[in-house]
N, C-alpha and C positions, 0 to 999 in steps of 0.2 A: 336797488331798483325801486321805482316810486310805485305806488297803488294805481292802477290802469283801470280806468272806467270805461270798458267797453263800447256801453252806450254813445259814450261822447267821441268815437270814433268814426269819423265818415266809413259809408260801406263801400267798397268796389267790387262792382258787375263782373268776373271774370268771364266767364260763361253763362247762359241762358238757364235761366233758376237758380242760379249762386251766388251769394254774394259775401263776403269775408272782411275783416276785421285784422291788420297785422301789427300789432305792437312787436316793439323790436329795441333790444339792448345791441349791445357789443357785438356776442357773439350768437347771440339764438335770437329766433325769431316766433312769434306764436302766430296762428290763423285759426280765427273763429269763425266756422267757413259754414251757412246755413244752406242748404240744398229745398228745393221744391219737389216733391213726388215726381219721380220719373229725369229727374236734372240730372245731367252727366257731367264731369272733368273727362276729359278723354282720355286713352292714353297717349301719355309721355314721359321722358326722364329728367333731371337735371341735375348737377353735382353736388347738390346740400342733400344730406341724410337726415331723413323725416323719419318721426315718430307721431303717436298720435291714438286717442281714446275716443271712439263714440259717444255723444253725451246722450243725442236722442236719436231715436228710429229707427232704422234697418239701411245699412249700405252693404250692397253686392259690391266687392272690395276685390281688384285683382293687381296682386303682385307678383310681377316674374311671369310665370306659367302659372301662379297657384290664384282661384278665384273661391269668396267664400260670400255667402251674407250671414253678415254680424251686425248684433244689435248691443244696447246701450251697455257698456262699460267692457267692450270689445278694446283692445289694444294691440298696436300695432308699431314696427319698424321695415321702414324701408332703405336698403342701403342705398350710395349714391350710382347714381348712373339705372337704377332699373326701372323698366318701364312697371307702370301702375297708373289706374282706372280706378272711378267710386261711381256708382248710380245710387240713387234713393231711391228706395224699394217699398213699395204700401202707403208710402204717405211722407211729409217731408223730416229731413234730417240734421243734425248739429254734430259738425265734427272741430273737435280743438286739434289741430296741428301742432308740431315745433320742428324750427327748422334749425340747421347748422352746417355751415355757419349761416347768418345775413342774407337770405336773398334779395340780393339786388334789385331784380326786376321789379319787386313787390315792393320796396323802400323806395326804391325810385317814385312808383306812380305816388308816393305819398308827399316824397318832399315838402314834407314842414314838420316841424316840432308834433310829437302826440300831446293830444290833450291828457292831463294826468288831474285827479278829483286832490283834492285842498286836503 
């Protein structure tokens, strides 16, 4: 897989204070997903199993029935199908995702080649 320059990836708005970053191979998919103090994902589910490490700030993180807030170098698995929630909590946050397989929806809105650094 070639070296992935963040930067030179367009961001998509999913939600109100979020905005993410999805490079994506074969089978996994990464989201660099930046939250603004108080921005939500709501909850929901879908059938790719996530993983994923807080890089900065504090997210009230609920999976299943279980809600916690976790800060940087928190990790995390979500199986597929269950519901989960993230809020930023105190000020804003950096969460790296991976997905698997491909979420479609997310490769969809890209539709073009990633930019990859020389």
């Amino acid at each position: 897989m070639p070296f992935i320059d963040i930067d030179q990836i367009e961001p998509l708005k999913i939600v109100p204070g979020c905005q993410m970053r999805t490079p994506f191979g074969e089978n996994l998919m990464f989201s660099y997903l930046e939250m603004e103090e108080d921005a939500e994902v709501p909850l929901h589910d879908h059938p790719h199993e996530q993983g994923g490490i807080l890089l900065q700030g504090r997210v009230e993180l609920t999976i299943g029935t279980e809600t916690r807030v976790v800060g940087p170098g928190a990790m995390f698995i979500i199986p597929p199908n269950t519901p989960h929630r993230a809020v930023a909590v105190g000020g804003p946050a950096v969460v790296l995702d991976v997905f698997s397989p491909v979420r479609e929806d997310y490769a969809e809105l890209y539709n073009k080649y990633i930019p990859i650094s020389p």
